[in-house]
Backbone as XML, in Angstrom:
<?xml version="1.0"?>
<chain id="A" units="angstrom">
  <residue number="1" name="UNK">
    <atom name="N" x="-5.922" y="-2.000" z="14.703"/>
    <atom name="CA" x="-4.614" y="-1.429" z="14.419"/>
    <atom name="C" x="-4.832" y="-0.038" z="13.835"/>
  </residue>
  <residue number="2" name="UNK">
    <atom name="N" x="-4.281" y="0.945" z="14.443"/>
    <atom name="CA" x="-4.345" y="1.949" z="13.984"/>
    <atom name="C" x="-3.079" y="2.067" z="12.967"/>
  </residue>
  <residue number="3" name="UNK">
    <atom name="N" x="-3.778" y="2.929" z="11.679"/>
    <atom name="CA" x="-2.577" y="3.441" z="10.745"/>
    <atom name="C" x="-2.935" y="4.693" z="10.319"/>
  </residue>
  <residue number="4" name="UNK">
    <atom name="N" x="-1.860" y="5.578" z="10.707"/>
    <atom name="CA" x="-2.003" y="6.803" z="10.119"/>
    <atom name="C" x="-0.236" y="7.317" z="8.886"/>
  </residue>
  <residue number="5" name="UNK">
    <atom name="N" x="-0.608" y="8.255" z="8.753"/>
    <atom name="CA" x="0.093" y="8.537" z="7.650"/>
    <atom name="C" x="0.941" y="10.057" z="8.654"/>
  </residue>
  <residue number="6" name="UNK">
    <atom name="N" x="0.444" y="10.366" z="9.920"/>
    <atom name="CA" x="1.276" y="11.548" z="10.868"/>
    <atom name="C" x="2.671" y="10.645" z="12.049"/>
  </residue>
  <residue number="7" name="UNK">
    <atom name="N" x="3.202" y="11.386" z="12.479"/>
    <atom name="CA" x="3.992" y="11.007" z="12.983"/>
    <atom name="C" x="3.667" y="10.587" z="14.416"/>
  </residue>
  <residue number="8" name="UNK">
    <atom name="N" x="2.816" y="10.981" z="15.037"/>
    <atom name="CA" x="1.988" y="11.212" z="16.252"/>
    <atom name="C" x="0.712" y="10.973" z="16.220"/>
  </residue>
  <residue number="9" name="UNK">
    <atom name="N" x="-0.036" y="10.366" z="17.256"/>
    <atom name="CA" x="-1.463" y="9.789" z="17.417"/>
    <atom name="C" x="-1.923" y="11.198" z="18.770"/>
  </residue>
  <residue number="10" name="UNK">
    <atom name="N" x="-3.153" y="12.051" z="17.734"/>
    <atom name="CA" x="-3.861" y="13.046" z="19.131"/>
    <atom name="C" x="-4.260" y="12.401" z="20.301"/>
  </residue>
  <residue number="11" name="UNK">
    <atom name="N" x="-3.986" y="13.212" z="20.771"/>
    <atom name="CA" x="-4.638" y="12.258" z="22.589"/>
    <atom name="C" x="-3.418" y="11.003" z="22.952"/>
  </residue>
  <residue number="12" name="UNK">
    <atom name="N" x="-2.808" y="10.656" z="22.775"/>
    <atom name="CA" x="-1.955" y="8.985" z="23.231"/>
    <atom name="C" x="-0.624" y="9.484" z="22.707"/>
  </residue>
  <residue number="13" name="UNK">
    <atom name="N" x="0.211" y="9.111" z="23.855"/>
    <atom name="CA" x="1.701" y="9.005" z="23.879"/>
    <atom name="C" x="2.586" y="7.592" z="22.984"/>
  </residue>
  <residue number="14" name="UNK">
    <atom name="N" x="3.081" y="7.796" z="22.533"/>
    <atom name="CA" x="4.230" y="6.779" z="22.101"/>
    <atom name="C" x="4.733" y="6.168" z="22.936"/>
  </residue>
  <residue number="15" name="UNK">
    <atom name="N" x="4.675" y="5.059" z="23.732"/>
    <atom name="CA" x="5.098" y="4.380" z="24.535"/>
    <atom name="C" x="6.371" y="3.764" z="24.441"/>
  </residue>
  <residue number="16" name="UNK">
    <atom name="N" x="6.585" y="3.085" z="23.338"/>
    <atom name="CA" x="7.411" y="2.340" z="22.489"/>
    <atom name="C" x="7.662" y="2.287" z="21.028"/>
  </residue>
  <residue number="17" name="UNK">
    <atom name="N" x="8.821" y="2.172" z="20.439"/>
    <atom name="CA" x="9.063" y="2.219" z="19.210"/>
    <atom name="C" x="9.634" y="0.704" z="18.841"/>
  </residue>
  <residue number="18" name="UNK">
    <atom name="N" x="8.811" y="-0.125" z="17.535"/>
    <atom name="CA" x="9.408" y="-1.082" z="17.355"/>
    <atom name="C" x="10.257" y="-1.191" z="16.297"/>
  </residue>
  <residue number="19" name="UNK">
    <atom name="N" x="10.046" y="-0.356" z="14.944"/>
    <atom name="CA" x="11.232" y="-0.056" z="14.374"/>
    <atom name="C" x="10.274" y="-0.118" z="12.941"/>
  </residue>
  <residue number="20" name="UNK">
    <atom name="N" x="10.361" y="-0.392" z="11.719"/>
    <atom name="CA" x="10.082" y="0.121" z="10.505"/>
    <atom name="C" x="9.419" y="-1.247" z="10.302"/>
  </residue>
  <residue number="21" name="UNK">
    <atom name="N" x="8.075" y="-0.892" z="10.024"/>
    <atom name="CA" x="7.371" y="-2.495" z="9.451"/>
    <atom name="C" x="7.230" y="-2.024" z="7.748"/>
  </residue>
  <residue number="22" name="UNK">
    <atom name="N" x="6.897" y="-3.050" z="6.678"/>
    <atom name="CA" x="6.736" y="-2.712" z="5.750"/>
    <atom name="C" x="6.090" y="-3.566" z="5.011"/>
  </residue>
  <residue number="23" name="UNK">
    <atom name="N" x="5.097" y="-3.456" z="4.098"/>
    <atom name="CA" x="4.041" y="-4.566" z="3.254"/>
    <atom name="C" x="4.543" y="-4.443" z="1.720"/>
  </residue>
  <residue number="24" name="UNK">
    <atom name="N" x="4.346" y="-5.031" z="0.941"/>
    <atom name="CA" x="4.374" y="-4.991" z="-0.485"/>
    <atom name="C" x="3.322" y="-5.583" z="-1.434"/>
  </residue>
  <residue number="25" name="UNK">
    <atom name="N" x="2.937" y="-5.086" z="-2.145"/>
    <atom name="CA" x="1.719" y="-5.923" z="-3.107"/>
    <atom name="C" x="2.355" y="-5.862" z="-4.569"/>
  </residue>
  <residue number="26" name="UNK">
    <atom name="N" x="2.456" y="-6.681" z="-5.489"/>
    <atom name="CA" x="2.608" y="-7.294" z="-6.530"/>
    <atom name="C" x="1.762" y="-7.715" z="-7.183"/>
  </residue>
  <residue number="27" name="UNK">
    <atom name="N" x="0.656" y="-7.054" z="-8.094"/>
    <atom name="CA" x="-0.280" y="-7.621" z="-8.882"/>
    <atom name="C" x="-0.100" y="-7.557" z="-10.374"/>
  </residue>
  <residue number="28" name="UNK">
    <atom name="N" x="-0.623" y="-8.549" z="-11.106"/>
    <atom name="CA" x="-0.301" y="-8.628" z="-12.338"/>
    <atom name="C" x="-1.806" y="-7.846" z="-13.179"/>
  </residue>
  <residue number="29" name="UNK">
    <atom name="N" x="-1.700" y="-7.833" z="-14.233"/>
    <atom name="CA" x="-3.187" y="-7.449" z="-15.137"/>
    <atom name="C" x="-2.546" y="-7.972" z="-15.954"/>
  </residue>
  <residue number="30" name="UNK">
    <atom name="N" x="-3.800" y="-8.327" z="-16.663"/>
    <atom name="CA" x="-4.011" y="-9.206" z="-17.893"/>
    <atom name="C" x="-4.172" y="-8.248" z="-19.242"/>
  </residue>
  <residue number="31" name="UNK">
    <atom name="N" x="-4.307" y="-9.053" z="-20.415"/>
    <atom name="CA" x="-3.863" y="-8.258" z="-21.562"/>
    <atom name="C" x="-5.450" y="-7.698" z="-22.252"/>
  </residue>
  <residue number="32" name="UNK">
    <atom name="N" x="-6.464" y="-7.978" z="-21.671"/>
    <atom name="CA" x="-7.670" y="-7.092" z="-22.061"/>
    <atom name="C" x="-7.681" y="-6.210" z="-21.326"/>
  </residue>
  <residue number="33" name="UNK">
    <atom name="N" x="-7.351" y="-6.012" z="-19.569"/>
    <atom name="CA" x="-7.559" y="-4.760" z="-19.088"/>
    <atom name="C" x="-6.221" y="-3.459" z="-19.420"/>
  </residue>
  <residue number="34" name="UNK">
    <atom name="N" x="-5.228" y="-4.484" z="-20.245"/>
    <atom name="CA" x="-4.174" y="-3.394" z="-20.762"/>
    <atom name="C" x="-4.317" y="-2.574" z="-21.928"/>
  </residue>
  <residue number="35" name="UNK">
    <atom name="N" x="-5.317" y="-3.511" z="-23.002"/>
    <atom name="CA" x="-5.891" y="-3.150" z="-24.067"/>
    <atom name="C" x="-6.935" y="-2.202" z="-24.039"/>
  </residue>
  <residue number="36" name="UNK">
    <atom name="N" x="-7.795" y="-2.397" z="-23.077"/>
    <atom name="CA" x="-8.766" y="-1.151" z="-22.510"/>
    <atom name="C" x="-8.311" y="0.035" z="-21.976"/>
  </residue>
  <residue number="37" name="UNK">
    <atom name="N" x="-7.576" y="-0.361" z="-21.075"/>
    <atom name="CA" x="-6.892" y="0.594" z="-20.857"/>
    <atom name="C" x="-6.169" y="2.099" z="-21.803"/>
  </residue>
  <residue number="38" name="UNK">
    <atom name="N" x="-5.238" y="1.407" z="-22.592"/>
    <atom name="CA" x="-4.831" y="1.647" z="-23.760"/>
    <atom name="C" x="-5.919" y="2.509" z="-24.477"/>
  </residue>
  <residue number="39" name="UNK">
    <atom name="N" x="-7.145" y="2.410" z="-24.465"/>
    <atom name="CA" x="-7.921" y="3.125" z="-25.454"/>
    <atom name="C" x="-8.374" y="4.254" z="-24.502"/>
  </residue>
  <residue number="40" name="UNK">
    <atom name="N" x="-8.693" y="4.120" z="-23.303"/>
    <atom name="CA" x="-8.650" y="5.140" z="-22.367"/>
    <atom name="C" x="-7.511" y="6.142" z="-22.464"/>
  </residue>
  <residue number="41" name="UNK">
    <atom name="N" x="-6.545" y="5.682" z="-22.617"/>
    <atom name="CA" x="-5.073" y="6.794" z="-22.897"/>
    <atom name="C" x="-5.633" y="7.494" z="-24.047"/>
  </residue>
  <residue number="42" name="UNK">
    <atom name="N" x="-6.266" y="7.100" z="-25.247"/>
    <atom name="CA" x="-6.452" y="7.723" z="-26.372"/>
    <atom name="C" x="-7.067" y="8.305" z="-26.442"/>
  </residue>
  <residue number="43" name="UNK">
    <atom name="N" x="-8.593" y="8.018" z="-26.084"/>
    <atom name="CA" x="-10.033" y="8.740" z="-25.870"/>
    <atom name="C" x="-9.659" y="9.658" z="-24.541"/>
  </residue>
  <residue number="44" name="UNK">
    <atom name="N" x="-9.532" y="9.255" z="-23.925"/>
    <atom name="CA" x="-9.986" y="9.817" z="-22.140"/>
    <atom name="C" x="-10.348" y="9.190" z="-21.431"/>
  </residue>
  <residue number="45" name="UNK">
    <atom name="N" x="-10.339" y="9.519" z="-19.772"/>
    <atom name="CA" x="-11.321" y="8.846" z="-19.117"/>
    <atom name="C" x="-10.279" y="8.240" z="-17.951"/>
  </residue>
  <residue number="46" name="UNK">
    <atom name="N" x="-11.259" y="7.291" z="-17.122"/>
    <atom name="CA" x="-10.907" y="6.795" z="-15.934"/>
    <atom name="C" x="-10.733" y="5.000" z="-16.453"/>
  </residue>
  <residue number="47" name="UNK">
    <atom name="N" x="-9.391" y="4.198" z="-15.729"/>
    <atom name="CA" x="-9.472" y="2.663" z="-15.930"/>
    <atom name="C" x="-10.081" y="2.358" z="-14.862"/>
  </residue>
  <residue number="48" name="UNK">
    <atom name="N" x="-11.604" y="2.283" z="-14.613"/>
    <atom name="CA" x="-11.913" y="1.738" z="-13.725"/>
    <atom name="C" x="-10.850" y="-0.157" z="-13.212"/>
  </residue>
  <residue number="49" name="UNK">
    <atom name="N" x="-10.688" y="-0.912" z="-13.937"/>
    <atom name="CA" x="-10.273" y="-1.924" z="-14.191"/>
    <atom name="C" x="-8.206" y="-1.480" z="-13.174"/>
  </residue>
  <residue number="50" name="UNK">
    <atom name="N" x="-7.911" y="-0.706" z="-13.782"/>
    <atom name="CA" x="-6.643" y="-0.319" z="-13.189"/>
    <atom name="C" x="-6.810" y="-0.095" z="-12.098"/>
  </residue>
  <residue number="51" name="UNK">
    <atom name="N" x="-8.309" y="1.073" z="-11.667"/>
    <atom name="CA" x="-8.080" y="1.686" z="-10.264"/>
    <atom name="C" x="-8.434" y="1.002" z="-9.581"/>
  </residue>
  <residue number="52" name="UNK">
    <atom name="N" x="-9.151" y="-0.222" z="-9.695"/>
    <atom name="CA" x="-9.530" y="-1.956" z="-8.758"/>
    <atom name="C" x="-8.069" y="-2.463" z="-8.376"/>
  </residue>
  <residue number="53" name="UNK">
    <atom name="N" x="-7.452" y="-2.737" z="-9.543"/>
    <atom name="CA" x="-6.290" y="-3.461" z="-9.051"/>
    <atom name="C" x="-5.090" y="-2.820" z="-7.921"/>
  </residue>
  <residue number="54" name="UNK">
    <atom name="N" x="-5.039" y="-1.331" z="-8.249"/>
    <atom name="CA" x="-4.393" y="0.023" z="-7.356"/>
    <atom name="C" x="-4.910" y="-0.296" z="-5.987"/>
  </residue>
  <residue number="55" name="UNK">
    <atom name="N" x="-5.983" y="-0.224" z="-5.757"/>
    <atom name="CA" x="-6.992" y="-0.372" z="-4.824"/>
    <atom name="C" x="-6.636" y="-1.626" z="-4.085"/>
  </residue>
  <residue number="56" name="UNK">
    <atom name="N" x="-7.098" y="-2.878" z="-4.524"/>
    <atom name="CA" x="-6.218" y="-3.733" z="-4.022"/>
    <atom name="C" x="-5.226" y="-4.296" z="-3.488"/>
  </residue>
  <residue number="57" name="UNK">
    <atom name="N" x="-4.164" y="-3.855" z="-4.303"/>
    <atom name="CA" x="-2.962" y="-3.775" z="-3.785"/>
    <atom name="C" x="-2.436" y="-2.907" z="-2.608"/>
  </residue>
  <residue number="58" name="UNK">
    <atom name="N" x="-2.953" y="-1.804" z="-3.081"/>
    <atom name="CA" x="-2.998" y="-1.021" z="-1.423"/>
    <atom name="C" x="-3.528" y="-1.099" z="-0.353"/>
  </residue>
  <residue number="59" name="UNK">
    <atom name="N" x="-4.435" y="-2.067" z="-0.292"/>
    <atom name="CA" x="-4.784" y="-2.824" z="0.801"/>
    <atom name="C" x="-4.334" y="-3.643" z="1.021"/>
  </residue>
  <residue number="60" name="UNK">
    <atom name="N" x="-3.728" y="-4.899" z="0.702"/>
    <atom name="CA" x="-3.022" y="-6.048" z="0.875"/>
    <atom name="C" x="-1.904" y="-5.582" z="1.436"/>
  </residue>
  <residue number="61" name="UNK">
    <atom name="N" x="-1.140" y="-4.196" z="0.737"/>
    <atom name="CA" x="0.328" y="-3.775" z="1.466"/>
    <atom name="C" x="-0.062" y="-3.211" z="2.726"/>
  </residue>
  <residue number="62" name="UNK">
    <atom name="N" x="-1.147" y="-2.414" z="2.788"/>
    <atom name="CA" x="-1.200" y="-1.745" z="4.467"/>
    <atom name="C" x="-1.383" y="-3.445" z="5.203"/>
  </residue>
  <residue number="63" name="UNK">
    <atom name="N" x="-2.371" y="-3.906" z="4.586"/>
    <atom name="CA" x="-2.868" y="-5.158" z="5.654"/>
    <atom name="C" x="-1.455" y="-6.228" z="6.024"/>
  </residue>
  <residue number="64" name="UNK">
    <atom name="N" x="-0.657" y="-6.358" z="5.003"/>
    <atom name="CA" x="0.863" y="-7.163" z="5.520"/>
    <atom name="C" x="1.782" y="-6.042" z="6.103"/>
  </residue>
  <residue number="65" name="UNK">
    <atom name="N" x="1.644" y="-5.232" z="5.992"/>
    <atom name="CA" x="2.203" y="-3.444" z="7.281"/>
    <atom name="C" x="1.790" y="-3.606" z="8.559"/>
  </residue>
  <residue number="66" name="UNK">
    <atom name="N" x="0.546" y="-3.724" z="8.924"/>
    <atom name="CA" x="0.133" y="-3.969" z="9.937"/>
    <atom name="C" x="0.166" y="-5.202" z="10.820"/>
  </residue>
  <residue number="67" name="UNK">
    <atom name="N" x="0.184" y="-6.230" z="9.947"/>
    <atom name="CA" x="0.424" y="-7.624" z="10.354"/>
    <atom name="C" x="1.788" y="-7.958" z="10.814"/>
  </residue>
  <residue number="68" name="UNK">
    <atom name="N" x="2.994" y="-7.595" z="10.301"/>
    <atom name="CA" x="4.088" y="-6.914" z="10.947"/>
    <atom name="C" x="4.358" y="-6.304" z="12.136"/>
  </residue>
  <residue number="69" name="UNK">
    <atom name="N" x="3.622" y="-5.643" z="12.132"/>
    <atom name="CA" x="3.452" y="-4.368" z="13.625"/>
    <atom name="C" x="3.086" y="-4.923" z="14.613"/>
  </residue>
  <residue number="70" name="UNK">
    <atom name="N" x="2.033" y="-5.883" z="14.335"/>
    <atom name="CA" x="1.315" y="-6.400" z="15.298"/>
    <atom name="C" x="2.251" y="-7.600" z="15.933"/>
  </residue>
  <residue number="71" name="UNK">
    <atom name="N" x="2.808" y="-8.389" z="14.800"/>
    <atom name="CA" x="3.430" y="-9.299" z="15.046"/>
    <atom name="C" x="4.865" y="-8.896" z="16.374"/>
  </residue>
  <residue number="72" name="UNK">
    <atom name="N" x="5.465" y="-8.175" z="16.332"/>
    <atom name="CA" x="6.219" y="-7.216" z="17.117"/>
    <atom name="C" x="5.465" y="-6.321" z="18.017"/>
  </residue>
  <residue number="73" name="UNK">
    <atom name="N" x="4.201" y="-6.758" z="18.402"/>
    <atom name="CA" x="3.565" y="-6.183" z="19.646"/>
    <atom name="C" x="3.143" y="-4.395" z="19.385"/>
  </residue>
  <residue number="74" name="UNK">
    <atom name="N" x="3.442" y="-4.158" z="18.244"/>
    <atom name="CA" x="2.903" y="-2.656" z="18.417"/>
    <atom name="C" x="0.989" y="-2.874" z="18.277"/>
  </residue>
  <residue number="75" name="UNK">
    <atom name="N" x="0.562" y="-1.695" z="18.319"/>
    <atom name="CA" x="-0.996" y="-1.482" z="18.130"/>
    <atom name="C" x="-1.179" y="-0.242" z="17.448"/>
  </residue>
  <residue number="76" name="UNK">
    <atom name="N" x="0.034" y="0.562" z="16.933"/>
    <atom name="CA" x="-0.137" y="1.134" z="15.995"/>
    <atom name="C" x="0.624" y="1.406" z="14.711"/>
  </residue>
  <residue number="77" name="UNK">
    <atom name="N" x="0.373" y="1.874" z="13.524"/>
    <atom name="CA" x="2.016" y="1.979" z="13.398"/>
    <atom name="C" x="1.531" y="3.710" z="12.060"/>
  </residue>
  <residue number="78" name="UNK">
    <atom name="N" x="2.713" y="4.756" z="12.893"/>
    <atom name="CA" x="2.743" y="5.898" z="12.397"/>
    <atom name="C" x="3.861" y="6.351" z="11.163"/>
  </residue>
  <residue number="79" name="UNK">
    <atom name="N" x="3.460" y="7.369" z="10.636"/>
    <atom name="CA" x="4.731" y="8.070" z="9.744"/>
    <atom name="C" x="4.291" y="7.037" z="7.890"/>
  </residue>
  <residue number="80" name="UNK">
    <atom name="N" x="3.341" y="6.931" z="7.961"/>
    <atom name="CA" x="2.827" y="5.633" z="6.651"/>
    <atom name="C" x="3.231" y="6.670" z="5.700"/>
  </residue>
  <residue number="81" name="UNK">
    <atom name="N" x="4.364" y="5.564" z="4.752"/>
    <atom name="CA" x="4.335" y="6.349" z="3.051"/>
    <atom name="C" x="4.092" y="5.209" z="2.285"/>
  </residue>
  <residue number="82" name="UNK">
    <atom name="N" x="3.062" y="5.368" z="1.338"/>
    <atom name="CA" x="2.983" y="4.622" z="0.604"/>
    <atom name="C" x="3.394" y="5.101" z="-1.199"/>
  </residue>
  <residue number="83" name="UNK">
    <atom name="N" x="4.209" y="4.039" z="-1.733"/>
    <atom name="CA" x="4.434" y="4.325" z="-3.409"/>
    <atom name="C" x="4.138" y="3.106" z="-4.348"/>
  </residue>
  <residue number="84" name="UNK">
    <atom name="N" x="3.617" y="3.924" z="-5.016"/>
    <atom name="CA" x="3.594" y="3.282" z="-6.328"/>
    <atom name="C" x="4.131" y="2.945" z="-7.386"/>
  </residue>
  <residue number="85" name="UNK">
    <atom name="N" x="4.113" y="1.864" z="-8.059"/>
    <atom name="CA" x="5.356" y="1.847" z="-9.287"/>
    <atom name="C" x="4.137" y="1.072" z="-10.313"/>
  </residue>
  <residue number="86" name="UNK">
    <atom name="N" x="4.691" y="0.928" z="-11.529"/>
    <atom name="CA" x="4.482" y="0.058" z="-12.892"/>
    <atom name="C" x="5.951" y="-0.840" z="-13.158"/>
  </residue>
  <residue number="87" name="UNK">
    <atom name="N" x="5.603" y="-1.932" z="-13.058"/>
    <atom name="CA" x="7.012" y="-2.622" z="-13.625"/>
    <atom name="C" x="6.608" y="-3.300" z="-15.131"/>
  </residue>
  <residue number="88" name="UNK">
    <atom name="N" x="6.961" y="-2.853" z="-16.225"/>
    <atom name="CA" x="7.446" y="-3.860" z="-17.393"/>
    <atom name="C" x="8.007" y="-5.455" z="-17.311"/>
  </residue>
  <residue number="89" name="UNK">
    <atom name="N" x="7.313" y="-6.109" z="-17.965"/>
    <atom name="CA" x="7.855" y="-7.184" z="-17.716"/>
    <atom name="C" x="7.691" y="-7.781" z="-19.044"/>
  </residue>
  <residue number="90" name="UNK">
    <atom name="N" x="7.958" y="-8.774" z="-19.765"/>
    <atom name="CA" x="8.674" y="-9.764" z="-21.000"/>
    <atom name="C" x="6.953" y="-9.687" z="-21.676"/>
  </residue>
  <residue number="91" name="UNK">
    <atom name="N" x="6.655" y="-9.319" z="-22.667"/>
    <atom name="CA" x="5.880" y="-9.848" z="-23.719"/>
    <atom name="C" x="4.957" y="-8.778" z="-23.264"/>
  </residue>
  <residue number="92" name="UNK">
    <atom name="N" x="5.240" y="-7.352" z="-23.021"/>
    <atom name="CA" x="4.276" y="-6.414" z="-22.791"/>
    <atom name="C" x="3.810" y="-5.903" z="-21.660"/>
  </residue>
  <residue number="93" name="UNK">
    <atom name="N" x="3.967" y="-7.278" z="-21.047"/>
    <atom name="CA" x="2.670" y="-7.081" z="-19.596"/>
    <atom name="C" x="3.157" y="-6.116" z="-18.490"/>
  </residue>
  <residue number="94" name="UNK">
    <atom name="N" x="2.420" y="-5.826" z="-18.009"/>
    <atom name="CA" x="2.489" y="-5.010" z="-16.451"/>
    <atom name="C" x="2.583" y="-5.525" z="-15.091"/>
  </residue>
  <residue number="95" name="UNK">
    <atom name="N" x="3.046" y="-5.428" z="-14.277"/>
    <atom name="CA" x="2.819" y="-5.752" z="-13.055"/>
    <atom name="C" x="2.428" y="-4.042" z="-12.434"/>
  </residue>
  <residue number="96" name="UNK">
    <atom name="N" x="1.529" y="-4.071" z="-11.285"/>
    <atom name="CA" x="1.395" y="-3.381" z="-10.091"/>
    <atom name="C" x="2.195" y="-3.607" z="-9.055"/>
  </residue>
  <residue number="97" name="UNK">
    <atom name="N" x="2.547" y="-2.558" z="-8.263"/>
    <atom name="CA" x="3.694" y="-2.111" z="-7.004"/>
    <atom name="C" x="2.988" y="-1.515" z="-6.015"/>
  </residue>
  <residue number="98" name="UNK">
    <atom name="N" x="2.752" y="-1.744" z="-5.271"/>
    <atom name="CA" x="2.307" y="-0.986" z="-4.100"/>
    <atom name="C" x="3.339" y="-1.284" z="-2.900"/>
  </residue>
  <residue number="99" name="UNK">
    <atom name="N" x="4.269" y="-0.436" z="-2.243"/>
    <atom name="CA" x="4.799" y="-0.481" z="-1.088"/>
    <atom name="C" x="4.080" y="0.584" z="-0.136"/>
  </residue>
  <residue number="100" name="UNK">
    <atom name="N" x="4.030" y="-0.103" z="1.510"/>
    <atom name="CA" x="3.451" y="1.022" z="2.424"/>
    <atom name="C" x="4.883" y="0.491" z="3.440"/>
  </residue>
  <residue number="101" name="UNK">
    <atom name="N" x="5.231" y="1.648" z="3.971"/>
    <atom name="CA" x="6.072" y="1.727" z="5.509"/>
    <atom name="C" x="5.992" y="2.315" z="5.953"/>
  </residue>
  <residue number="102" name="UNK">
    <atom name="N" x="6.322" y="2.018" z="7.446"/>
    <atom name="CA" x="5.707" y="3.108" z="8.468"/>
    <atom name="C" x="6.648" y="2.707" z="9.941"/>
  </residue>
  <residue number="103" name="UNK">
    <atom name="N" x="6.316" y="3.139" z="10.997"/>
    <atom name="CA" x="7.314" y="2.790" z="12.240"/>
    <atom name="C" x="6.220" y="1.889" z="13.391"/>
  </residue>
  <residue number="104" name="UNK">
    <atom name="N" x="6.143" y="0.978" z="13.948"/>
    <atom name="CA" x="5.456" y="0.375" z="14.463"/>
    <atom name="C" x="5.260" y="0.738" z="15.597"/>
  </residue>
  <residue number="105" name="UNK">
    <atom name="N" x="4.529" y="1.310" z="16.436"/>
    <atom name="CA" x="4.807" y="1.862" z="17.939"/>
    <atom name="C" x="3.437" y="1.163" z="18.723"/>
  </residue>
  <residue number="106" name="UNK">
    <atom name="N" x="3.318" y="0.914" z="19.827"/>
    <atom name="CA" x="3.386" y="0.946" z="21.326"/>
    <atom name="C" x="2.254" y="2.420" z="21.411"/>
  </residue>
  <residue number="107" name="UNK">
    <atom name="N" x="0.989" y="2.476" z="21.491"/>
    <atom name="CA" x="0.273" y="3.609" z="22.372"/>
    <atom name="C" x="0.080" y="3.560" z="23.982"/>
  </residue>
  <residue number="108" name="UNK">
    <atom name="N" x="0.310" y="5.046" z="24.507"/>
    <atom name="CA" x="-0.837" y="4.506" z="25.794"/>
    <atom name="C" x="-1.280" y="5.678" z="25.606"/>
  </residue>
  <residue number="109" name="UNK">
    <atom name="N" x="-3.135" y="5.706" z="26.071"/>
    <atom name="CA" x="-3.801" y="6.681" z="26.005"/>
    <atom name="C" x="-4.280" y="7.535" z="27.425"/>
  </residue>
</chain>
């Protein structure tokens, strides 16, 4: 499955358009990598621990994006935006957001 983030694939025509596929990832973290975290805000530095879970999730959303696409017969799917969020939730904690969408299309090369 091809995924790009352009509107158009070089070399191959758009054959078909199947219409807007879209994935979502929802991950939680726990209250030591929030606490680490947390000291990283203070000191400096990189959450390695955060940018795993980022990471993750943005794969799980392209990979249910694509699984979509496919499912509706495309073999590619163009125009990819992906966003990010932080959601608050009851007693401190965090959840992770990752949405990707894109348009599912039909190549011929």
């Amino acid at each position: 499955m091809l995924i790009t983030t352009t509107p158009t694939v070089q070399g191959a025509e758009i054959e078909n358009y199947f219409g807007i596929v879209t994935g979502e990832a929802i991950l939680g973290t726990n209250i030591f990598k929030d606490f680490f975290a947390g000291i990283r805000d203070i000191v400096g530095g990189r959450s390695a621990a955060y940018e795993e879970e980022l990471r993750r999730a943005r794969d799980t959303a392209i990979d249910e994006m694509a699984m979509d696409a496919e499912a509706l017969g495309g073999d590619a799917v163009v125009g990819v935006d992906l966003d990010y969020e932080t959601i608050q939730i009851s007693r401190g904690g965090t959840m992770l957001m990752v949405s990707a969408s894109g348009t599912a299309v039909k190549l011929r090369w």
